[in-house]
C-alpha positions, -999 to 999 in steps of 0.1 A, spaced: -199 684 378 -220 703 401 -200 729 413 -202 763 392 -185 795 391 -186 819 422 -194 790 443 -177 793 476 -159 756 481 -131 744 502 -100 726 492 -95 691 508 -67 678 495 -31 688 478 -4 714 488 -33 738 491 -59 722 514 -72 743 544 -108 744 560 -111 785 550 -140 791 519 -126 800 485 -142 810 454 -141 792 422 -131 818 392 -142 793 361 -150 762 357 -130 737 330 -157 711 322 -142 692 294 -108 683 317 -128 684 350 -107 708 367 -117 743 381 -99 774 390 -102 790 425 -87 820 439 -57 821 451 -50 780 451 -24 764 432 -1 797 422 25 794 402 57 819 388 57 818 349 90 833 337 84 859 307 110 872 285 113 910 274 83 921 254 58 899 265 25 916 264 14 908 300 53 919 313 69 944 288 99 944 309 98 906 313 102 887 346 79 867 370 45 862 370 20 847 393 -7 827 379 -36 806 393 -37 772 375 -62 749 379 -74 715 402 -88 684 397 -128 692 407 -126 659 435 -99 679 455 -126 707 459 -160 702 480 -190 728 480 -190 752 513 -226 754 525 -236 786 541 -263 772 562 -243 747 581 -207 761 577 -193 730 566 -181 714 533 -204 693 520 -217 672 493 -246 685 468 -272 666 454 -300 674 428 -334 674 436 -373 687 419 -392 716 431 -426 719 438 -428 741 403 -409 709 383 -376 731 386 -344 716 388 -323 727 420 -287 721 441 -292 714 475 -265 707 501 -267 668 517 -263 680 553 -292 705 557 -310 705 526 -305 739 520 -311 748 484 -279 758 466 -292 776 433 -314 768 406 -300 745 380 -329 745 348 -365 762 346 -394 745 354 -405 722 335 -445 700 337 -438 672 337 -416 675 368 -444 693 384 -455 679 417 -495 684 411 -519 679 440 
């Protein structure tokens, strides 16, 4: 999966889809699901004596999406977009975004064999 946590991506499909930039709060791997701010919220109903709502009641929680309902929101071009993985010069591993090739965060160090040597 190649979007992480803090990325800024925009929900494109569901109850919650909408063309304003949200963050992502964690990302669940293992089930392919991630959790963005203030998508998907739900009322849990607590009894007395729970230790988030002594009094008990309602509360609102985030729960997660499926990660292909998300895309990445690219601050160069203002658009959602699609990332891809490319190389550096250095043999560093980076995101970029598909519409303008702006780089999107370093994924793994450098590494020689990689290198591009001239």
């Amino acid at each position: 999966m190649k979007i992480k946590k803090g990325d800024s991506i925009v929900v494109v499909s569901g109850d919650d889809a909408s063309n304003t930039p949200k963050r992502v709060l964690e990302v669940l791997a293992k089930g392919e699901k991630v959790l963005v701010e203030g998508v998907n919220v739900v009322f849990k109903h607590v009894r007395k004596g729970h230790p988030k709502s002594p009094a008990g009641g309602r509360l609102q929680l985030e729960k997660p999406i499926h990660s292909s309902n998300v895309m990445f929101y690219c601050e160069g071009c203002s658009k959602p977009t699609r990332l891809g993985y490319r190389f550096t010069a250095d043999g560093s591993k980076e995101r970029f975004c598909k519409k303008c090739s702006k780089s999107a965060g370093i994924v793994s160090p450098a590494k020689t064999k990689y290198a591009q040597s001239k």
